[in-house]
LOTOR-192682 format. One record per residue: residue in one letter; x, y, z of N, C-alpha, C in turn. Coordinates in nm, 3 decimals. Layout:
<atoms>
{rest->a; nc1->X; nc2->Y; nc3->Z; cac1->X; cac2->Y; cac3->Z; cc1->X; cc2->Y; cc3->Z}
...
</atoms>
This chain:
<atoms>
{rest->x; nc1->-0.602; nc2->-0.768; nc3->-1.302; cac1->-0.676; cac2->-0.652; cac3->-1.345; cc1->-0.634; cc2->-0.527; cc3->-1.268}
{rest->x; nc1->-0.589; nc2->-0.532; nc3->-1.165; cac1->-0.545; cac2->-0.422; cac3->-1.067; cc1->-0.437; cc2->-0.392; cc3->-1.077}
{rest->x; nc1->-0.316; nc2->-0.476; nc3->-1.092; cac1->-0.182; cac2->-0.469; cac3->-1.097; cc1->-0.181; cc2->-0.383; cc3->-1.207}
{rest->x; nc1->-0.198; nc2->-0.344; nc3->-1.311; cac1->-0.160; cac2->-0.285; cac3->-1.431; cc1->-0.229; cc2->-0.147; cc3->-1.406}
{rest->x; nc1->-0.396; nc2->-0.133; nc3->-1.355; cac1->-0.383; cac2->0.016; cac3->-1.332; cc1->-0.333; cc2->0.070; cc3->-1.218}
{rest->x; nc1->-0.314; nc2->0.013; nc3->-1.111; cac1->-0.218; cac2->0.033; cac3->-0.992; cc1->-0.116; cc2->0.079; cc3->-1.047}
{rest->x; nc1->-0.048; nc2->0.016; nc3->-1.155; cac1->0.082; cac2->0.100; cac3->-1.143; cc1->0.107; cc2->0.217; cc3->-1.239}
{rest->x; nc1->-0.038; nc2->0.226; nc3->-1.333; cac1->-0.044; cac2->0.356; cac3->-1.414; cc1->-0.068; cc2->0.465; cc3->-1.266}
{rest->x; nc1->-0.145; nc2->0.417; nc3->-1.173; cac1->-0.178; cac2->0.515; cac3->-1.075; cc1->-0.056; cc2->0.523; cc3->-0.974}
{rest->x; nc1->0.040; nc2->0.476; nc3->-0.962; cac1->0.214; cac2->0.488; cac3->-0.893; cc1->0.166; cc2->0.457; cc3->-0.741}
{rest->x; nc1->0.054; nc2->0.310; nc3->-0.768; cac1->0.075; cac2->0.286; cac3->-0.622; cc1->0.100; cc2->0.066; cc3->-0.661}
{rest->x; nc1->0.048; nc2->0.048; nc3->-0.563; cac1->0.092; cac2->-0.094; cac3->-0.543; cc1->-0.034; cc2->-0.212; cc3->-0.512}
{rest->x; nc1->-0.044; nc2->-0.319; nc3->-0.569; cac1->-0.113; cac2->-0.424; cac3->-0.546; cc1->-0.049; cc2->-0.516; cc3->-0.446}
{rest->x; nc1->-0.115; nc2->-0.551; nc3->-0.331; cac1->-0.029; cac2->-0.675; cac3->-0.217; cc1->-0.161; cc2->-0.752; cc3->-0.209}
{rest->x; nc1->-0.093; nc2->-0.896; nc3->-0.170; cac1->-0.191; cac2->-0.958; cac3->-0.113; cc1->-0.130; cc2->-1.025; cc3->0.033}
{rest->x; nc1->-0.241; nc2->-1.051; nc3->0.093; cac1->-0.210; cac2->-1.146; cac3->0.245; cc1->-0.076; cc2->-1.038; cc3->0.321}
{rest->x; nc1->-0.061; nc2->-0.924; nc3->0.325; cac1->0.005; cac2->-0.853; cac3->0.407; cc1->-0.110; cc2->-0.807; cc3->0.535}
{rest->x; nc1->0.019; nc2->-0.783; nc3->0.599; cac1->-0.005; cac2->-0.772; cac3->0.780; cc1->-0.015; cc2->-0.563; cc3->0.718}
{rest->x; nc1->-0.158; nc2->-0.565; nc3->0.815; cac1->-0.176; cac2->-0.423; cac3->0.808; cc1->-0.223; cc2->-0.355; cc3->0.967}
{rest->x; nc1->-0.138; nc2->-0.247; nc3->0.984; cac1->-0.169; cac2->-0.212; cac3->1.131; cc1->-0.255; cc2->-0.137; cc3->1.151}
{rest->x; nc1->-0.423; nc2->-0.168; nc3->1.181; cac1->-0.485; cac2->-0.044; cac3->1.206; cc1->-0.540; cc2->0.014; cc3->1.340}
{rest->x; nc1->-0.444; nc2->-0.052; nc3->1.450; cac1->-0.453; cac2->0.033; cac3->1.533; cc1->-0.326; cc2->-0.013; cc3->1.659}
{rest->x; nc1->-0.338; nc2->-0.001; nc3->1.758; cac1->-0.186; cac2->-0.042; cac3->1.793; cc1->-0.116; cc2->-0.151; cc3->1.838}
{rest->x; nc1->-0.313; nc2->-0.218; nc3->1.854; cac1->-0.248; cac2->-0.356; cac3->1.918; cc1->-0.327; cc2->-0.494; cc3->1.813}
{rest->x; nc1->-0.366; nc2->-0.371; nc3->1.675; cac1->-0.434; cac2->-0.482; cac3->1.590; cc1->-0.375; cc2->-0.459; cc3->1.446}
{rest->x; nc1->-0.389; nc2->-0.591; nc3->1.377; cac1->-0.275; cac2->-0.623; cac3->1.258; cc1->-0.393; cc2->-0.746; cc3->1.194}
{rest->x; nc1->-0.445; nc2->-0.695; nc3->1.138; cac1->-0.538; cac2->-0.801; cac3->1.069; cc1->-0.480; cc2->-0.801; cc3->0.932}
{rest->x; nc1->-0.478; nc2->-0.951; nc3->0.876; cac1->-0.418; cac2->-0.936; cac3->0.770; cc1->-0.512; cc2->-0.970; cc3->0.581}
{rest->x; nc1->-0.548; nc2->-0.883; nc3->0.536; cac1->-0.667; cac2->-0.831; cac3->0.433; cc1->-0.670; cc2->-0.965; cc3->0.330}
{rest->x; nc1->-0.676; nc2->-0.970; nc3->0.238; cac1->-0.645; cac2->-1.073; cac3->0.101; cc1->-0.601; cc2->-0.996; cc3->-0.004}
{rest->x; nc1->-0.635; nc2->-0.866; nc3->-0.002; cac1->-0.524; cac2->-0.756; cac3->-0.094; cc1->-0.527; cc2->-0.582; cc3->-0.013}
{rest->x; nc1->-0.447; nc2->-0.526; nc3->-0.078; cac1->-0.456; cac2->-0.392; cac3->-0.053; cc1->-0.381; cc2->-0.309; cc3->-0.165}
{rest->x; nc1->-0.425; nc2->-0.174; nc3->-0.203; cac1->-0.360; cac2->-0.082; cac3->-0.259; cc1->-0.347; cc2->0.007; cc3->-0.246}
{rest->x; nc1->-0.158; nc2->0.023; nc3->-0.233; cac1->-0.135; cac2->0.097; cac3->-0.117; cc1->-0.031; cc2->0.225; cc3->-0.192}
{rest->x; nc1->-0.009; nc2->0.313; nc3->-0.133; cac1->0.085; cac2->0.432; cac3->-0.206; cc1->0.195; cc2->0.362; cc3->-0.168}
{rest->x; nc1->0.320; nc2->0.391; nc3->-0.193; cac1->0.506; cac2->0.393; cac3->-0.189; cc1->0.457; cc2->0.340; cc3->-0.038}
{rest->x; nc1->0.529; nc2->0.219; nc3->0.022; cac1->0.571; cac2->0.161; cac3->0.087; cc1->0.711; cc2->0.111; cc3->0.120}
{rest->x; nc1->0.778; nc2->0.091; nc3->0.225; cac1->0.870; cac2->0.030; cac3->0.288; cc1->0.860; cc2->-0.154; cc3->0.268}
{rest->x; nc1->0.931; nc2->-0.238; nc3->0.142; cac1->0.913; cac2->-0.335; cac3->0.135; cc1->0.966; cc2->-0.412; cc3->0.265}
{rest->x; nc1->1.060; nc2->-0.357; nc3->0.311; cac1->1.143; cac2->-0.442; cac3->0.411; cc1->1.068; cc2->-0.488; cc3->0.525}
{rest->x; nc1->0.974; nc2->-0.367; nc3->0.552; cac1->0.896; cac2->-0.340; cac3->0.660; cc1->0.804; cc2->-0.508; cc3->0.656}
{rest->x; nc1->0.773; nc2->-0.531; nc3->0.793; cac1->0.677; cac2->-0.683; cac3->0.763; cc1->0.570; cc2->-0.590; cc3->0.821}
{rest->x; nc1->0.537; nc2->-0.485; nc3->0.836; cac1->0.384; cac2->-0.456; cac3->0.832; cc1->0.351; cc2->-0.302; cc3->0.735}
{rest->x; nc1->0.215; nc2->-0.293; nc3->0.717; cac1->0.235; cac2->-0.205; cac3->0.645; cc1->0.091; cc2->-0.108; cc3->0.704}
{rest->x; nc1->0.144; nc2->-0.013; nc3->0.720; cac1->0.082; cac2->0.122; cac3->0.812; cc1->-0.070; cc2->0.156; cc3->0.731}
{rest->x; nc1->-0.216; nc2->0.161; nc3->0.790; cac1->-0.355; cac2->0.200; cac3->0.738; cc1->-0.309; cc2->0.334; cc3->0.675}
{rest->x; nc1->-0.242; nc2->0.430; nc3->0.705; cac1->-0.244; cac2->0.545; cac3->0.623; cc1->-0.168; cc2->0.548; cc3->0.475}
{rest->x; nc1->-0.083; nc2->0.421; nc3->0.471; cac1->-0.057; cac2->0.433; cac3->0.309; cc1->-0.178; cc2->0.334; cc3->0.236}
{rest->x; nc1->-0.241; nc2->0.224; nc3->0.308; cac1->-0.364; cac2->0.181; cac3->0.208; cc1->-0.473; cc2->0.266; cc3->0.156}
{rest->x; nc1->-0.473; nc2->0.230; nc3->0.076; cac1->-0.596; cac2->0.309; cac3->-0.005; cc1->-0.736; cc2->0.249; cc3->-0.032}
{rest->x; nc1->-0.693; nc2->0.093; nc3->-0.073; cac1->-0.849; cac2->0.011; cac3->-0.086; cc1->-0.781; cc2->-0.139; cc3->-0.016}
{rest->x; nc1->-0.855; nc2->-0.176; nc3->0.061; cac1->-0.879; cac2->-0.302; cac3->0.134; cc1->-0.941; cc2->-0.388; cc3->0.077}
{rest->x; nc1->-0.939; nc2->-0.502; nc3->0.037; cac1->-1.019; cac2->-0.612; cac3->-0.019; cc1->-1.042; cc2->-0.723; cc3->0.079}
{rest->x; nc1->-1.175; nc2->-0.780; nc3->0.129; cac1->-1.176; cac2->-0.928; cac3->0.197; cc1->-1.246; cc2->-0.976; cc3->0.106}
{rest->x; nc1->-1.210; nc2->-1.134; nc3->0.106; cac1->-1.260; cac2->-1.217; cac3->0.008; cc1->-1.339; cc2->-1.319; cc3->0.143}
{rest->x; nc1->-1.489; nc2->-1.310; nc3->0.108; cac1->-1.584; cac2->-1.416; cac3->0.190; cc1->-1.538; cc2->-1.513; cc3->0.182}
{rest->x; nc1->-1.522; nc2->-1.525; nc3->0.355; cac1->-1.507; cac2->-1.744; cac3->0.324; cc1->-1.578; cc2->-1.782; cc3->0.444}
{rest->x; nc1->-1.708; nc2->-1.888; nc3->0.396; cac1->-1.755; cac2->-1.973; cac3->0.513; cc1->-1.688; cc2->-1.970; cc3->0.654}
{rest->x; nc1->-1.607; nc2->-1.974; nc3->0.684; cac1->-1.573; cac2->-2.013; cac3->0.803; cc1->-1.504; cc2->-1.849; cc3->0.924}
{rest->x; nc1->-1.515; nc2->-1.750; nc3->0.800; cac1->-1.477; cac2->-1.619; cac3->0.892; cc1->-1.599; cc2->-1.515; cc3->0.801}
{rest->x; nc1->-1.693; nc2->-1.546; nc3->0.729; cac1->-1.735; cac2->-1.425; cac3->0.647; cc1->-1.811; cc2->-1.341; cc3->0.745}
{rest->x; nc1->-1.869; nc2->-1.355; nc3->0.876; cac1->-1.937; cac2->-1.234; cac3->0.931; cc1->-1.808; cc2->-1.135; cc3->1.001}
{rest->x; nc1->-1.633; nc2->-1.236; nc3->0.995; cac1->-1.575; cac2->-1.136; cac3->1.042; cc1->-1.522; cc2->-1.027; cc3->0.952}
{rest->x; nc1->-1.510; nc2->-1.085; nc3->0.799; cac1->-1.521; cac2->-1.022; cac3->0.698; cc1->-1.585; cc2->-0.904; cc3->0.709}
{rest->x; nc1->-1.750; nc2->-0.949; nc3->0.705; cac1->-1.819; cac2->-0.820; cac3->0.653; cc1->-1.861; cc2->-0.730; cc3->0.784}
{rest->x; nc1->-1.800; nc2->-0.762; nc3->0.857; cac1->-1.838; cac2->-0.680; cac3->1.005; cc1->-1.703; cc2->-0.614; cc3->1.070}
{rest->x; nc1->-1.645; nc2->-0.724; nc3->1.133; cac1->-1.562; cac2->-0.689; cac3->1.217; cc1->-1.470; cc2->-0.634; cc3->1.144}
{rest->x; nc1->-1.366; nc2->-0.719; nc3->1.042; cac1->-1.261; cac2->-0.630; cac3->0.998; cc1->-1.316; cc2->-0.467; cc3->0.875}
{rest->x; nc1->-1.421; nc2->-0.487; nc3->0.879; cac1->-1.510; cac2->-0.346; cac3->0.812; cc1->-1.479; cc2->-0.248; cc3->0.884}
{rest->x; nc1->-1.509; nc2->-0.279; nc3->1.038; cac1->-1.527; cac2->-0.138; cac3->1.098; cc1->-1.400; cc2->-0.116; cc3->1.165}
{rest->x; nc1->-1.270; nc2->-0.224; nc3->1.159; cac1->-1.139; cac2->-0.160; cac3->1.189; cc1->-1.080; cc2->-0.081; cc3->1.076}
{rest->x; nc1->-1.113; nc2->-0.163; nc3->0.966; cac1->-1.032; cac2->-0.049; cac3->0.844; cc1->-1.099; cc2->0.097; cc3->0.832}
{rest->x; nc1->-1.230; nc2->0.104; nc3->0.854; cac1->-1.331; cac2->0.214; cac3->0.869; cc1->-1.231; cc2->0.314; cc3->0.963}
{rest->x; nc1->-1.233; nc2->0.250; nc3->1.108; cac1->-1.147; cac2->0.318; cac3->1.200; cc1->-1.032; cc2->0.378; cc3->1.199}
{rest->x; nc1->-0.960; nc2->0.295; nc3->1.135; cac1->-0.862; cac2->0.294; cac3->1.043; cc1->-0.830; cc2->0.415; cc3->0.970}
{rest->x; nc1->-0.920; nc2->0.459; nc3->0.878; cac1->-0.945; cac2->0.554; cac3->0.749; cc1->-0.903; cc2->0.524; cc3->0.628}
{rest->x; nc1->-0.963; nc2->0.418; nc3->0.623; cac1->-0.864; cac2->0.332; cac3->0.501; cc1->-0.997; cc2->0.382; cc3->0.386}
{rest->x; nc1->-1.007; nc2->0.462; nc3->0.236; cac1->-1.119; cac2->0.540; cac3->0.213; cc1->-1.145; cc2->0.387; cc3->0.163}
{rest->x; nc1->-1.106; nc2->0.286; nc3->0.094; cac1->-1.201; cac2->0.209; cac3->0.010; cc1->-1.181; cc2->0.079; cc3->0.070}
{rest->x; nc1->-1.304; nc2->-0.002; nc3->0.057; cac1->-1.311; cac2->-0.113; cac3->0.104; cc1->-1.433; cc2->-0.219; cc3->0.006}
{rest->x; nc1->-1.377; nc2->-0.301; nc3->-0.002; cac1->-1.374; cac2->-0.384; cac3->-0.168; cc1->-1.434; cc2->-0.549; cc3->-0.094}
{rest->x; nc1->-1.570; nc2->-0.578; nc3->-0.092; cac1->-1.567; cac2->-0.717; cac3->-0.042; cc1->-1.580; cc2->-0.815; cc3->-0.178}
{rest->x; nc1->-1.553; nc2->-0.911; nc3->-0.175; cac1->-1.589; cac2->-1.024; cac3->-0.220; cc1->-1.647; cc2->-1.127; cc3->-0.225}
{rest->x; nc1->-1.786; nc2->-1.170; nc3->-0.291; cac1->-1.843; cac2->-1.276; cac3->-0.244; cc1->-1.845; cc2->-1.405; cc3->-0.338}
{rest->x; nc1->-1.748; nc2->-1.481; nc3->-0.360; cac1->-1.743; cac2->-1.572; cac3->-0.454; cc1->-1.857; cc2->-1.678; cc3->-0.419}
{rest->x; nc1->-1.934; nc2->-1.705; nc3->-0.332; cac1->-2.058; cac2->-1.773; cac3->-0.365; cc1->-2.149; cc2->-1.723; cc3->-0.440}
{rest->x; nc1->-2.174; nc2->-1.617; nc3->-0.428; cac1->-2.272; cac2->-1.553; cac3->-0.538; cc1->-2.199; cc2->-1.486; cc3->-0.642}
{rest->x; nc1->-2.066; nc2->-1.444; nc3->-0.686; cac1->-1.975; cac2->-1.395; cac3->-0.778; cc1->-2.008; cc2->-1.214; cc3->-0.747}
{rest->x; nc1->-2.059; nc2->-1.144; nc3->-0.644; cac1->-2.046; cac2->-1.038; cac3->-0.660; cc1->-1.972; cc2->-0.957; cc3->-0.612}
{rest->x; nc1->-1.915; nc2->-0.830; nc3->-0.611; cac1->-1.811; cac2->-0.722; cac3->-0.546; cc1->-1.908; cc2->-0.630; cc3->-0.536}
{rest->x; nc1->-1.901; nc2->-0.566; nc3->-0.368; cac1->-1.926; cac2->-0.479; cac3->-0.321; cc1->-1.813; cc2->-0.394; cc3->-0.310}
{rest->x; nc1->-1.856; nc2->-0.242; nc3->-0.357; cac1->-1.713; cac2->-0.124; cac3->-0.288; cc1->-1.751; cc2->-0.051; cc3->-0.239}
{rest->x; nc1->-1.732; nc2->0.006; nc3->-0.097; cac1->-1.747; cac2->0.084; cac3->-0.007; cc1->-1.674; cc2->0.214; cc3->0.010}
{rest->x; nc1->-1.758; nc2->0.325; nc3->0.008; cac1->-1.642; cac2->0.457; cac3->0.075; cc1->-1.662; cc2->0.510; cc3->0.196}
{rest->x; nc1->-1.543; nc2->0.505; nc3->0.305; cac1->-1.564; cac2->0.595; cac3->0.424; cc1->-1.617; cc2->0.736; cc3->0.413}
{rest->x; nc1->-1.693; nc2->0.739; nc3->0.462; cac1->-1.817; cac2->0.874; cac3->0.520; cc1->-1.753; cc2->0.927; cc3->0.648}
{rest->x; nc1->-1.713; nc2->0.985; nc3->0.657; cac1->-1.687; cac2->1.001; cac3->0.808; cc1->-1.596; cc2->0.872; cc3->0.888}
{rest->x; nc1->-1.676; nc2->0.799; nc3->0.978; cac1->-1.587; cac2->0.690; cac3->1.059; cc1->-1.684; cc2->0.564; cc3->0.971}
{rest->x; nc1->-1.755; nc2->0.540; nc3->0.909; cac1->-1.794; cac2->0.452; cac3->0.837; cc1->-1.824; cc2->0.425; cc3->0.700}
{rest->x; nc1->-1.829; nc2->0.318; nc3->0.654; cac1->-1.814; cac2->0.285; cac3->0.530; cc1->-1.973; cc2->0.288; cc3->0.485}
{rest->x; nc1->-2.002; nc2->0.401; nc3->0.336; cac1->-2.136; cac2->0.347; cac3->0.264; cc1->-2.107; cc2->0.306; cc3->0.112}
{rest->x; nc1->-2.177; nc2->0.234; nc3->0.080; cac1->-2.215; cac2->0.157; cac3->-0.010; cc1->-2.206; cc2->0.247; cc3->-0.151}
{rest->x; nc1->-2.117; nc2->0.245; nc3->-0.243; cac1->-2.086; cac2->0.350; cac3->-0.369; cc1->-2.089; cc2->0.244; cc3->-0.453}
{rest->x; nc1->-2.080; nc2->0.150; nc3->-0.549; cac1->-2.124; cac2->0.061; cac3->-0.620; cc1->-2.095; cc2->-0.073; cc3->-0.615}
{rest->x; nc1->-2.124; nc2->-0.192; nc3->-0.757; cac1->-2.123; cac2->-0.315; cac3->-0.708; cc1->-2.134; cc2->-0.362; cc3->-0.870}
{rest->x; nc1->-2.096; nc2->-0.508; nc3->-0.840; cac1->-2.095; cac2->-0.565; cac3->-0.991; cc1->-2.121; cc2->-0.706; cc3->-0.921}
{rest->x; nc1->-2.164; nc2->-0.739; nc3->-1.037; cac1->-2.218; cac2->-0.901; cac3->-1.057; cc1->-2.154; cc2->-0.965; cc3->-1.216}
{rest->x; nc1->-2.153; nc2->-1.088; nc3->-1.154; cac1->-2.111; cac2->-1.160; cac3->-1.324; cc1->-2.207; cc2->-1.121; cc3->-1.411}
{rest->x; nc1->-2.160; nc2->-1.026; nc3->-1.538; cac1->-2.197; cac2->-0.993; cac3->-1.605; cc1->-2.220; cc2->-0.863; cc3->-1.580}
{rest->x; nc1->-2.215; nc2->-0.795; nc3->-1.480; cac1->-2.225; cac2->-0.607; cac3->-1.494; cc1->-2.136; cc2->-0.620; cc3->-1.404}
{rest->x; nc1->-1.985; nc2->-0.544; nc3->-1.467; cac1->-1.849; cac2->-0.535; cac3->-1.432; cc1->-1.904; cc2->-0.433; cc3->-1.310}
{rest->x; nc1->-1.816; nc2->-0.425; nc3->-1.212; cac1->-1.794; cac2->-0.294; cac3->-1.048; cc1->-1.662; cc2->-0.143; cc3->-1.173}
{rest->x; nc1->-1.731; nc2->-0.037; nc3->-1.155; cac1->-1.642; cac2->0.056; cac3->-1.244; cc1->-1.553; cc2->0.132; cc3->-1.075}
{rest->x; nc1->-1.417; nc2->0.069; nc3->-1.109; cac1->-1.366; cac2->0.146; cac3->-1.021; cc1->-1.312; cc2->0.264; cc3->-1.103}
{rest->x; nc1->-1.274; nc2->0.390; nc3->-1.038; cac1->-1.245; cac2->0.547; cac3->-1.021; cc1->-1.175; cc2->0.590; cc3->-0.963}
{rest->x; nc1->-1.181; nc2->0.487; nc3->-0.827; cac1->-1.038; cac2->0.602; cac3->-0.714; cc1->-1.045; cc2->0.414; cc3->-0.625}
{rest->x; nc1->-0.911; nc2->0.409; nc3->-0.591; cac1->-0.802; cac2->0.493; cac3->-0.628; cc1->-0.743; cc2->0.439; cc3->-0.753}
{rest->x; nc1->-0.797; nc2->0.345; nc3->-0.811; cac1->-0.711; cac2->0.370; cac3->-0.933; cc1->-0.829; cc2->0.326; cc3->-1.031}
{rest->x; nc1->-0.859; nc2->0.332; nc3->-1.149; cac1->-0.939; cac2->0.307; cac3->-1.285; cc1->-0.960; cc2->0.206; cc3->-1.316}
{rest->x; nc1->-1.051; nc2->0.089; nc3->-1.326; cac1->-1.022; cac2->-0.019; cac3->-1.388; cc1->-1.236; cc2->-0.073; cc3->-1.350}
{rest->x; nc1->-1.221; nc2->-0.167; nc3->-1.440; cac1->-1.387; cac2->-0.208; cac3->-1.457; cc1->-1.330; cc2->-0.407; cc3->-1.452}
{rest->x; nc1->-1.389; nc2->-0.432; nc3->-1.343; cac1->-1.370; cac2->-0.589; cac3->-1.304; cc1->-1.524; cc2->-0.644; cc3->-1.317}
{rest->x; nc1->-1.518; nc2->-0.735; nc3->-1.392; cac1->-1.591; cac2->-0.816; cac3->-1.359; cc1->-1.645; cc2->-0.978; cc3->-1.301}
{rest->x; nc1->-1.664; nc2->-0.970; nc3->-1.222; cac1->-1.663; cac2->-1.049; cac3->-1.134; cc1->-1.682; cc2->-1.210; cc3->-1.198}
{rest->x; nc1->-1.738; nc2->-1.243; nc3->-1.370; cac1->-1.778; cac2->-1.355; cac3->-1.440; cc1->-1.626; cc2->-1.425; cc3->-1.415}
{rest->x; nc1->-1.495; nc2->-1.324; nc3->-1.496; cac1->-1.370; cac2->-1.369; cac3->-1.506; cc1->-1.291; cc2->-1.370; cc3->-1.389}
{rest->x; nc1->-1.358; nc2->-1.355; nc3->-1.262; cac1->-1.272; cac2->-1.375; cac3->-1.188; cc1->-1.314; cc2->-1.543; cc3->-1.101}
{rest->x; nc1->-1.464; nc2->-1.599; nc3->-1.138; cac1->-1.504; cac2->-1.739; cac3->-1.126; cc1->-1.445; cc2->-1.828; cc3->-1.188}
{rest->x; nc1->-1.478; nc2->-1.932; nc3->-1.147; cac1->-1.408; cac2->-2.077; cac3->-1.166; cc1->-1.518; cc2->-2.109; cc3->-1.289}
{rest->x; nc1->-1.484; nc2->-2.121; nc3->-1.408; cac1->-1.569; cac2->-2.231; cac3->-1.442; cc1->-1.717; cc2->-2.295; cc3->-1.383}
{rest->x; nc1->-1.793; nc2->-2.264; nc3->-1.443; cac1->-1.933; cac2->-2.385; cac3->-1.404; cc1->-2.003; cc2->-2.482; cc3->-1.514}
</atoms>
C-alpha cells in the first residue's frame, strides 16, 4: 500500500534498515520512508526519513512504544506510524516540537488516512491474518 504512493511522492519504502539517530545509536525500525538515499550506504541518516514505522511485538513492545519513540522524536523524524497487530490498530504520530502527538488512527474497518508524507488510506482489516 505504501510502495506505490511513495513513489508517486519520489521518495522510498525500506524495511529492517539501520537508521542513525544519534551518534552512538542505530536502532533498526520495521519500515521507513525516506527521501533519495545513498543505497550503498548500510545506514541511513534520521534527516532523510520521513515516517518511521514499529510493529508491536510481545517481547520488545514497551521499547517500541517508548523508547525507540522518543529517539526518532529526538531525532526529528516528523512521522511516526505504530503498529499493533494484537488488536489490528495503527497509530500515527506528528512531532510537535521534540515530541510526538497523536494526529490519527485506524482500526479494522476504519482505514488510518495518511496525507504527508505521502497519500494513501490503509486499513489495518487487510493487513491481518485471517481469523
Amino acid at each position: 500500500m505504501l510502495r506505490s504512493a511513495a513513489h508517486d511522492a519520489g521518495l522510498h519504502v525500506l524495511e529492517a534498515v539501520n537508521v542513525r539517530v544519534g551518534p552512538a545509536r542505530i536502532p533498526i525500525p520495521d519500515l521507513v520512508i525516506t527521501t533519495e538515499i545513498d543505497f550503498d550506504e548500510l545506514v541511513v541518516d534520521a534527516s532523510a526519513v520521513r515516517l518511521v514505522c514499529e510493529i508491536l511485538s510481545p517481547s520488545n513492545a514497551d521499547t517500541d512504544r517508548v523508547l525507540k519513540r522518543h529517539y526518532y522524536a529526538s531525532a526529528g523524524i516528523p512521522w511516526f506510524l505504530l503498529a499493533d497487530p494484537k488488536d489490528g490498530t495503527l497509530q500515527l504520530f506528528a512531532l510537535d516540537g521534540s515530541e510526538y502527538r497523536a494526529h490519527s488512527a485506524g482500526a479494522p474497518g476504519s482505514p488510518l488516512q495518511l496525507t504527508e508524507p505521502v497519500v494513501v488510506s490503509i486499513d489495518p482489516q487487510e493487513l491481518l491474518p485471517p481469523r
